[in-house]
TORBA-446263 format. One line per field, with one value per residue: x negated, y, z negated of N, C-alpha, C in turn; residue in one letter. Coordinates in nm, 2 decimals, always signed. Layout:
<rs>
n.x = (X|...) $
n.y = (Y|...) $
n.z = (Z|...) $
ca.x = (X|...) $
ca.y = (Y|...) $
ca.z = (Z|...) $
c.x = (X|...) $
c.y = (Y|...) $
c.z = (Z|...) $
type = (a|...) $
</rs>
This chain:
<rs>
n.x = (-0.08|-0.19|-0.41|-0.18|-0.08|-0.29|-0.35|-0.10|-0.08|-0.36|-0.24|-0.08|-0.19|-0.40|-0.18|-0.07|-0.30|-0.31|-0.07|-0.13|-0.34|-0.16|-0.06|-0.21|-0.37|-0.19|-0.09|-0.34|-0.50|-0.80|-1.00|-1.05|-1.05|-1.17|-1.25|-1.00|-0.80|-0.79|-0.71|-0.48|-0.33|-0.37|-0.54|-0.89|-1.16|-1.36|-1.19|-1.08|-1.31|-1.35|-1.11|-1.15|-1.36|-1.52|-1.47|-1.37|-1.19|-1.02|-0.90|-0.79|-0.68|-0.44|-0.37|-0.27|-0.09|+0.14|+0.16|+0.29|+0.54|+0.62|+0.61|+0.64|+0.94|+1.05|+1.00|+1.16|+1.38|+1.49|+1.47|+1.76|+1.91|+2.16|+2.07|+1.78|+1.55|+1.56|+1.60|+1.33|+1.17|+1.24|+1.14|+0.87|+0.83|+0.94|+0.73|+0.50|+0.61|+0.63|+0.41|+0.23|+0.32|+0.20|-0.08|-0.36|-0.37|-0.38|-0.63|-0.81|-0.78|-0.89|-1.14|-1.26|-1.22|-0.99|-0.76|-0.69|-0.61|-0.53|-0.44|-0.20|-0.05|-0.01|+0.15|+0.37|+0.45|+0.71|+0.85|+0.79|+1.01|+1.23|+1.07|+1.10|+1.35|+1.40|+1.21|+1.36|+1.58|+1.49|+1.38|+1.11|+0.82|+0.72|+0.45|+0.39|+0.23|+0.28|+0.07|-0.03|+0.16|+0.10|-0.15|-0.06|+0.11|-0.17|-0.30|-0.14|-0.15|-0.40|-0.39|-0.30|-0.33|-0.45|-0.31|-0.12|+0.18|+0.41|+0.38|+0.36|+0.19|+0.12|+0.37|+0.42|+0.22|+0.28|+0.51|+0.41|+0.26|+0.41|+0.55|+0.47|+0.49|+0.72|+0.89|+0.73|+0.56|+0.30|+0.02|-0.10|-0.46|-0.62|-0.70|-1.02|-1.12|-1.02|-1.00|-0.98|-1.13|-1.09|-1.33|-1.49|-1.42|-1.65) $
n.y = (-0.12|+0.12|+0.16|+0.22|+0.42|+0.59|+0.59|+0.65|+0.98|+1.02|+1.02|+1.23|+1.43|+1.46|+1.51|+1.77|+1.93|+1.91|+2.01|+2.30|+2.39|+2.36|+2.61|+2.82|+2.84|+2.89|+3.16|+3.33|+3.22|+3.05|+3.09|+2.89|+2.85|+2.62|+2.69|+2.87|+2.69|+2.50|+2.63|+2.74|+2.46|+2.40|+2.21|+2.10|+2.20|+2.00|+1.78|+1.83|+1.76|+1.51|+1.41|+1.48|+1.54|+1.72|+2.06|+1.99|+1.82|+1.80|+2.01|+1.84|+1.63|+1.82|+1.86|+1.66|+1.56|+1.79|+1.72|+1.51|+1.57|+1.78|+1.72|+1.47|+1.46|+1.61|+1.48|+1.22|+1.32|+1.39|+1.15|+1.10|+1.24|+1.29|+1.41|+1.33|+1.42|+1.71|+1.70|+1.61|+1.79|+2.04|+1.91|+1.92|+2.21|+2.30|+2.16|+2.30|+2.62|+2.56|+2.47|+2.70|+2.88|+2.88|+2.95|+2.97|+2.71|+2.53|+2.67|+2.63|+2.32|+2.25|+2.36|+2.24|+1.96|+1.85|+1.85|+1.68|+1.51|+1.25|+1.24|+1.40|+1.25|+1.01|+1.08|+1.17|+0.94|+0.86|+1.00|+0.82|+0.64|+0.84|+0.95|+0.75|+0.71|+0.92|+0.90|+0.70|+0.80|+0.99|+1.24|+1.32|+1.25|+0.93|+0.84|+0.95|+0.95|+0.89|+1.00|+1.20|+1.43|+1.48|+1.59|+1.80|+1.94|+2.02|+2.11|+2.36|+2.52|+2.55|+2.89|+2.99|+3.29|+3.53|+3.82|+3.79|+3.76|+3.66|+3.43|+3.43|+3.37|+3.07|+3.01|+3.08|+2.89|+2.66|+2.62|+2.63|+2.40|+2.20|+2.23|+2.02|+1.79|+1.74|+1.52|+1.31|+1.26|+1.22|+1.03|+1.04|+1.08|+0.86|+0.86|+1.00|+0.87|+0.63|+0.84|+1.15|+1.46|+1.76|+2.07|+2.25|+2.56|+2.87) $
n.z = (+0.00|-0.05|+0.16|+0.37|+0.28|+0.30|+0.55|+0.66|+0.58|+0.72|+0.97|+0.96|+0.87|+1.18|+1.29|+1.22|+1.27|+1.54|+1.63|+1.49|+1.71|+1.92|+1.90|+1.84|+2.03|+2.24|+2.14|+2.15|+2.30|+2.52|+2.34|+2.12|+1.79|+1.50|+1.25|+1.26|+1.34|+1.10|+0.88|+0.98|+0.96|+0.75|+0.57|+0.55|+0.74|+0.75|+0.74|+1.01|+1.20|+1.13|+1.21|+1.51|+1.57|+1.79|+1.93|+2.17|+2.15|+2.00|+2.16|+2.34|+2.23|+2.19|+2.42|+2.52|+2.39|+2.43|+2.71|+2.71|+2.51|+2.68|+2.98|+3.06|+2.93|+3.16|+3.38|+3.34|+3.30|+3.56|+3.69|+3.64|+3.86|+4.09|+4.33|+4.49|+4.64|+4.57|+4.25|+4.25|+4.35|+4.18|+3.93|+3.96|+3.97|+3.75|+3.59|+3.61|+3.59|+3.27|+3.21|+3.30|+3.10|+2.94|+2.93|+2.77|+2.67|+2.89|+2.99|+2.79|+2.82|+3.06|+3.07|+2.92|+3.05|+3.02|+3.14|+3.39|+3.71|+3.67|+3.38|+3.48|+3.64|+3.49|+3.29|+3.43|+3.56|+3.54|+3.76|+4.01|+4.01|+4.17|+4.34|+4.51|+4.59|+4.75|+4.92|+5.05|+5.14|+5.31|+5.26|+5.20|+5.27|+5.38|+5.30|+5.05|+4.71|+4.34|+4.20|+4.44|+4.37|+4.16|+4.20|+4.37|+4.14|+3.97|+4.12|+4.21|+3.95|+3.98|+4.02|+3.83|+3.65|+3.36|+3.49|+3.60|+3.49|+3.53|+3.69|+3.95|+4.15|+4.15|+4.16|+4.44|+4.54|+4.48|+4.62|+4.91|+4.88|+4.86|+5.04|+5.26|+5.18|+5.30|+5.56|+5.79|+6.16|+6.12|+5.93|+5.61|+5.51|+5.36|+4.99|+4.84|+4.62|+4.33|+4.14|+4.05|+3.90|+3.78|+3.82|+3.63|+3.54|+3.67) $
ca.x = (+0.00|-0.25|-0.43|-0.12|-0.09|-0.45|-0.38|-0.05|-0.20|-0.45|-0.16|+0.00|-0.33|-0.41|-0.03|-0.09|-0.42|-0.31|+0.02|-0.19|-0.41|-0.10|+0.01|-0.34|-0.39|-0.07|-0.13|-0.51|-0.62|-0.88|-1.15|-1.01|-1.15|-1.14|-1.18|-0.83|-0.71|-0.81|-0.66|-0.29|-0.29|-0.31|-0.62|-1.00|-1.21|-1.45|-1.13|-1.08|-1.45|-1.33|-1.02|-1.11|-1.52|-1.50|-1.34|-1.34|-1.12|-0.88|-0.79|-0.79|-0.56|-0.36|-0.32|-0.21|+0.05|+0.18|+0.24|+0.38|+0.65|+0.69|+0.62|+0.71|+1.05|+1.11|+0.99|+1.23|+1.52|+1.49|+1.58|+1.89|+1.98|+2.23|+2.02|+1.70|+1.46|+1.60|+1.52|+1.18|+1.07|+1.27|+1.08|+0.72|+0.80|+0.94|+0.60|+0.45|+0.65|+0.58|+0.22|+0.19|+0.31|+0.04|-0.21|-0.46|-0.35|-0.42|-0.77|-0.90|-0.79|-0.97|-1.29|-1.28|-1.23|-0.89|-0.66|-0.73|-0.53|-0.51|-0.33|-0.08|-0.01|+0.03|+0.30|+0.47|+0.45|+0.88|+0.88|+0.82|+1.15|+1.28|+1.01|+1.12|+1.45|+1.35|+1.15|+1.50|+1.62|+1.45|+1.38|+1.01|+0.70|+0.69|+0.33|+0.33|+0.22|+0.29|-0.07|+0.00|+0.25|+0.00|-0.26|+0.02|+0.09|-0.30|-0.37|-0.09|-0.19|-0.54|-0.38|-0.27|-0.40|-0.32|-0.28|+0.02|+0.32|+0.61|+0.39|+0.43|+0.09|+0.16|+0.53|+0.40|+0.12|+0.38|+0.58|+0.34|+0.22|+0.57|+0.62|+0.35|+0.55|+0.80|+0.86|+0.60|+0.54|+0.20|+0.02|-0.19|-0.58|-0.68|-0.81|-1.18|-1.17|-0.90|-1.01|-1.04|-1.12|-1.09|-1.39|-1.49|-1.44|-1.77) $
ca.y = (+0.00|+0.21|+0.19|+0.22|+0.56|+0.70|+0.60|+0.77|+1.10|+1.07|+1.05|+1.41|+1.55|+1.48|+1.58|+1.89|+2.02|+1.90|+2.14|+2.42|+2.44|+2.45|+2.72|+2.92|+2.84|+2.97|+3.31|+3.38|+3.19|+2.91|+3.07|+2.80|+2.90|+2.49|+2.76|+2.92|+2.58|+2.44|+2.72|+2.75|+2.33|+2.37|+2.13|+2.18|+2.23|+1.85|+1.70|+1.84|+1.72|+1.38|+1.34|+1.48|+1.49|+1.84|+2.10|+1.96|+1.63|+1.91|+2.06|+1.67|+1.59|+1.88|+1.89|+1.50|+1.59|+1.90|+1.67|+1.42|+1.62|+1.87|+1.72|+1.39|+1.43|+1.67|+1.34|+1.14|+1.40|+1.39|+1.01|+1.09|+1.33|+1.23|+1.41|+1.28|+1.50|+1.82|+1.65|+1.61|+1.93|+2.09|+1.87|+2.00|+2.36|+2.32|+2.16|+2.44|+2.69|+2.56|+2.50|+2.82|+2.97|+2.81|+2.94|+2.96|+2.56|+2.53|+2.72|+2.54|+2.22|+2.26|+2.35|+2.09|+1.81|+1.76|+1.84|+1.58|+1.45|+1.15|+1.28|+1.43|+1.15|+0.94|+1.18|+1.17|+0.78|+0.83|+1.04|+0.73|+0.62|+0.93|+0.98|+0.60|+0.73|+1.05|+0.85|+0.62|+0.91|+1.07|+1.41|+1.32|+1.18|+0.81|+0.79|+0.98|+0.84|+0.98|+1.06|+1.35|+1.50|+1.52|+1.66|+1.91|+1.99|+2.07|+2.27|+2.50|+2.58|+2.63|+2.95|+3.07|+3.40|+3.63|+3.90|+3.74|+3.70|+3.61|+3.33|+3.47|+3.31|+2.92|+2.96|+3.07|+2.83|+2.55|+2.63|+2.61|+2.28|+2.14|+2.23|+1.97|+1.67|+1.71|+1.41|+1.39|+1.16|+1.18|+0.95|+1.16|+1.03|+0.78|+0.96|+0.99|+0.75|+0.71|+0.92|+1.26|+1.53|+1.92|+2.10|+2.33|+2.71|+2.91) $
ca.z = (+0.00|-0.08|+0.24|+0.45|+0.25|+0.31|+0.69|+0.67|+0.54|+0.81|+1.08|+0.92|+0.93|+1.28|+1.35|+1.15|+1.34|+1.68|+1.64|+1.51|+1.82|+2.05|+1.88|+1.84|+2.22|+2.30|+2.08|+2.12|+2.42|+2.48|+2.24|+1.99|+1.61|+1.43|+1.14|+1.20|+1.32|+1.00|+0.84|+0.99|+0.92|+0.56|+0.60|+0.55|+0.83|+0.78|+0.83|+1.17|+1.26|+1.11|+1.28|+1.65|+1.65|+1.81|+1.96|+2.31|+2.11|+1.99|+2.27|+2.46|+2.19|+2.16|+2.55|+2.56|+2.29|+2.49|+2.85|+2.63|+2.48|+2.74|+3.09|+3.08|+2.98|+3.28|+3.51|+3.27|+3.34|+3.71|+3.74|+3.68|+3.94|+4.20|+4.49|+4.44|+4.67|+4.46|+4.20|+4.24|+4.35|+4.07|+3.81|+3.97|+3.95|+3.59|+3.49|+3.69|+3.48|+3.15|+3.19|+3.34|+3.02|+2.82|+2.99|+2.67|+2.64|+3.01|+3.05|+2.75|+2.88|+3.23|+3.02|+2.82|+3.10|+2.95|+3.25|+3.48|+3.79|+3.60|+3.31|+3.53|+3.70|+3.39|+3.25|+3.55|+3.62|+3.59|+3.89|+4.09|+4.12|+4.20|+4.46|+4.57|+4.64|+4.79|+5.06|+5.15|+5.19|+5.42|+5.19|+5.17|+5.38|+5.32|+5.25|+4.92|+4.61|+4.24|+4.21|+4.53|+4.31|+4.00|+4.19|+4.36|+3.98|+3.93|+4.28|+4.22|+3.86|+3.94|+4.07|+3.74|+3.55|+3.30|+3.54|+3.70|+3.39|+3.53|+3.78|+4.12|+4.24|+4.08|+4.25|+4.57|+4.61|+4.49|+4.76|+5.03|+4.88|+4.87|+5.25|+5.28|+5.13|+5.39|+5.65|+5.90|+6.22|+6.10|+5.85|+5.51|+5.47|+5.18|+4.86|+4.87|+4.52|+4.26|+3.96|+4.08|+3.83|+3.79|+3.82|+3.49|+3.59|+3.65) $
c.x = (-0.09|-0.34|-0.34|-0.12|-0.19|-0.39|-0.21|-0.01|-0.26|-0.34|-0.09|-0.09|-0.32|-0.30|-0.05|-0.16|-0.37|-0.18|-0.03|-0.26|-0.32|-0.04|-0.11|-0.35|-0.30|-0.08|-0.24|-0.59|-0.72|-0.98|-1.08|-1.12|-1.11|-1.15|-1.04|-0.78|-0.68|-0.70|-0.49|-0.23|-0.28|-0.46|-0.77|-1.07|-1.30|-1.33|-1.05|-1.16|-1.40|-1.26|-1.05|-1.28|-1.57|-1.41|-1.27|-1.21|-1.00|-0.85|-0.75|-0.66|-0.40|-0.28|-0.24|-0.05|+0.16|+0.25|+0.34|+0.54|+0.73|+0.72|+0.68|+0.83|+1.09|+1.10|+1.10|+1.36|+1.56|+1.53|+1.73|+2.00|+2.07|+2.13|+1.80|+1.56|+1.45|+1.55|+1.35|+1.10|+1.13|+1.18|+0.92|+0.74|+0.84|+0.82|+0.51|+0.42|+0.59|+0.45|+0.16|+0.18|+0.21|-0.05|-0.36|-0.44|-0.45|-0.57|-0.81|-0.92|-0.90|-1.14|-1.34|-1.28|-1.11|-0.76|-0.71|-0.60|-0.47|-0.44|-0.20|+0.02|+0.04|+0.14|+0.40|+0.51|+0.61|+0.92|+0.87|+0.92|+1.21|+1.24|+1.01|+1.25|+1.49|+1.33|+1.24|+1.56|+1.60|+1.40|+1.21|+0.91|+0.67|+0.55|+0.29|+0.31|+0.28|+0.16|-0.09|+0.10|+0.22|-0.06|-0.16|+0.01|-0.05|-0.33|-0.27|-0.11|-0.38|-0.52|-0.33|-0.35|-0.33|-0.30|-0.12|+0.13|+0.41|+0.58|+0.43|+0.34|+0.13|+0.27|+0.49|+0.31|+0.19|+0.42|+0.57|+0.28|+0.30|+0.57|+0.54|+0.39|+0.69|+0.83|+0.79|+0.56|+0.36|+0.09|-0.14|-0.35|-0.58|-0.71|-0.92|-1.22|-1.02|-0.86|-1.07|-0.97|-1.14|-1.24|-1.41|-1.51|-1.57|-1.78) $
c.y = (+0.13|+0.26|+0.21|+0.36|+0.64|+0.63|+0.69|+0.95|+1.15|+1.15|+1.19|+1.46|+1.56|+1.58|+1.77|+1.98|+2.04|+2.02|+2.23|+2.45|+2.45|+2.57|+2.86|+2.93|+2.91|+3.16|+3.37|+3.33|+3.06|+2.95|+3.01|+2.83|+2.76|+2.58|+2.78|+2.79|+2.51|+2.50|+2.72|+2.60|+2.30|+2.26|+2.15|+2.11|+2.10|+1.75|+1.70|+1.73|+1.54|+1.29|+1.32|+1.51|+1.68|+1.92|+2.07|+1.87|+1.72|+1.94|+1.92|+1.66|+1.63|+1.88|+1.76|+1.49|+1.68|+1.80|+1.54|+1.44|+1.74|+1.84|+1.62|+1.40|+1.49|+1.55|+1.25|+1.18|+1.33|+1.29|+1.01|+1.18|+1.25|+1.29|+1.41|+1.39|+1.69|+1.81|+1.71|+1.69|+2.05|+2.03|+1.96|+2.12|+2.37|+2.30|+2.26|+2.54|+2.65|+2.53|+2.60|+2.93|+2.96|+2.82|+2.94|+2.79|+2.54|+2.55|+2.61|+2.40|+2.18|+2.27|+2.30|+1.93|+1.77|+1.70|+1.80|+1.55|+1.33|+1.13|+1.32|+1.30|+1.01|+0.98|+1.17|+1.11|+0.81|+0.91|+0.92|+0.72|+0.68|+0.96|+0.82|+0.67|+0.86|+1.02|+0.76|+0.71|+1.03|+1.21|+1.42|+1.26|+1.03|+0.74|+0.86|+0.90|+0.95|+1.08|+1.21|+1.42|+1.57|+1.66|+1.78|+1.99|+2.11|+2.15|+2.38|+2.57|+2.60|+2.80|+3.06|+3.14|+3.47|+3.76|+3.90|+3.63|+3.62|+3.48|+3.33|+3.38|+3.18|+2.89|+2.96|+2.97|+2.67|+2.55|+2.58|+2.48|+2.15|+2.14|+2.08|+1.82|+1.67|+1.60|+1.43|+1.27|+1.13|+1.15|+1.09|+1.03|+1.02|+0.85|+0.89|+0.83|+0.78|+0.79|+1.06|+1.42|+1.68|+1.94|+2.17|+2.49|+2.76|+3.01) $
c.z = (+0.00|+0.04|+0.37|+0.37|+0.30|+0.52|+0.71|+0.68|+0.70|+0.93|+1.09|+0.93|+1.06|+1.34|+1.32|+1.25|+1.51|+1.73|+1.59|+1.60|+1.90|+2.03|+1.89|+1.95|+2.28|+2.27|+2.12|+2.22|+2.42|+2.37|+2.08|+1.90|+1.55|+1.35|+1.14|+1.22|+1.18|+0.87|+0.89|+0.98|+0.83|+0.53|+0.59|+0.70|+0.86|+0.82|+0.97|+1.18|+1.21|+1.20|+1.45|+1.68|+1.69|+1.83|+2.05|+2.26|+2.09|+2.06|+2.33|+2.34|+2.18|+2.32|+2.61|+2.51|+2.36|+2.64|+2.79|+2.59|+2.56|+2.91|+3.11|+3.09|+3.13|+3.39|+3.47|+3.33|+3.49|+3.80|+3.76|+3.75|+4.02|+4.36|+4.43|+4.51|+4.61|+4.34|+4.16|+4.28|+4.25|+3.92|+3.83|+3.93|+3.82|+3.56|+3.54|+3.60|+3.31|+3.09|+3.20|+3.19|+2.89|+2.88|+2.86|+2.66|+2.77|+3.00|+2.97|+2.80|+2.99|+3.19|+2.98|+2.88|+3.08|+3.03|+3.35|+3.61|+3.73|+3.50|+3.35|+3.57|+3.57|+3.33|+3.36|+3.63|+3.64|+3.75|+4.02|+4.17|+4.19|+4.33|+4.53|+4.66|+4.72|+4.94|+5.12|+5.21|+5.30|+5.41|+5.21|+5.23|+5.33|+5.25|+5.08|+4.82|+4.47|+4.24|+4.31|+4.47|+4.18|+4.11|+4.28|+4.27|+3.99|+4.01|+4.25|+4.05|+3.86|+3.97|+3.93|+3.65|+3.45|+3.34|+3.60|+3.56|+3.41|+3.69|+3.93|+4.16|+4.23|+4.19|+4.39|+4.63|+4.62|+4.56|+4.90|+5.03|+4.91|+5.00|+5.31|+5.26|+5.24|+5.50|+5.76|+5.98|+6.19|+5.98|+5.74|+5.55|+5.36|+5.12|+4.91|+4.74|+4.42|+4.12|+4.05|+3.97|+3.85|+3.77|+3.72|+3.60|+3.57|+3.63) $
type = (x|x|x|x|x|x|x|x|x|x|x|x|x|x|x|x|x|x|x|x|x|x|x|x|x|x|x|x|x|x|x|x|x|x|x|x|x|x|x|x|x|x|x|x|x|x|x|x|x|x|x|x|x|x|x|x|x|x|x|x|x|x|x|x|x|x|x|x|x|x|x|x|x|x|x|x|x|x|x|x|x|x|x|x|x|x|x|x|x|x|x|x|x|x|x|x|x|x|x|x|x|x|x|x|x|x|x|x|x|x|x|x|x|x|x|x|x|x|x|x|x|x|x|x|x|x|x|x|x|x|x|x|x|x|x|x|x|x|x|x|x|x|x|x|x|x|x|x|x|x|x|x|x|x|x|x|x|x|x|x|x|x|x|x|x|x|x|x|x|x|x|x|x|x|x|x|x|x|x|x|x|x|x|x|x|x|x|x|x|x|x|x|x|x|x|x|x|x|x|x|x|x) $
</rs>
């Protein structure tokens, strides 16, 4: 009992820290402080370093927690549309939108390695069926895979700043990327490999 408690514990800490960094990220930006984190967790500052190693682990965590609770369901939702290619370019531009507004989540992510193609695509494994039913349909180019829908995701938020509030650049580059998934007599080229990662800003 005693060590189901002390791992209990742990699990509210982690919980703890990992919801104060989306909130510090969201307020203050990527220059994540593990001091303040530590600080608005109620928590001391070695059991950060315990739970997540560094800060890179905190953001990775906090950014895993964030598609989890915020992106997924939107792929989840989207199954159960009745017009399925609507759908599924309504679910991209929501996660668009709500990653956009996290851009302090966002940057650090990208600097940290954390936002990956791979993560997208994992969060957004439910859009399959949708983009199954898409391509009976005729709404969509039969060769896509989910994975071209991640890295959609990731190309039109590389476009996001904090110059641009209200997401004009993100929507417009979405748009033009979307045109792209349209049906097409002619066939996409293989990915180069199947793990392809974001670059760190310079």
């Amino acid at each position: 009992m005693h060590e189901q408690g002390q791992r209990a514990d742990a699990l509210r800490n982690s919980d703890k820290i990992v919801r104060a960094a989306i909130a510090v990220l969201r307020e203050s930006g990527p220059a994540l402080s593990l001091d303040e984190i530590a600080r608005r967790a109620g928590i001391g500052i070695a059991t950060v370093y315990r739970r997540f190693g560094d800060r890179d682990g905190v953001i990775r965590a906090a950014f895993q927690t964030y598609f989890a609770e915020e992106i997924e369901p939107l792929a989840l939702a989207a199954r159960d549309a009745d017009d399925a290619g609507s759908a599924l370019t309504e679910a991209l531009a929501a996660t668009v939108d709500t990653l956009a507004d996290h851009h302090g989540l966002l940057r650090a992510a990208r600097e940290s390695g954390a936002f990956t193609v791979d993560i997208a695509e994992r969060f957004m494994g439910p859009l399959s069926t949708v983009l199954a039913r898409a391509q009976r349909e005729g709404r969509v180019r039969a060769d896509l895979v989910v994975r071209d829908l991640a890295a959609i995701v990731v190309m039109a938020l590389a476009t996001v700043h904090p110059g641009d509030p209200g997401h004009a650049d993100p929507r417009r580059y979405l748009a033009l990327l979307l045109s792209g998934v349209r049906p097409s007599s002619g066939e996409l080229p293989a990915p180069a490999c199947p793990s392809v990662r974001l670059q760190k800003p310079h």
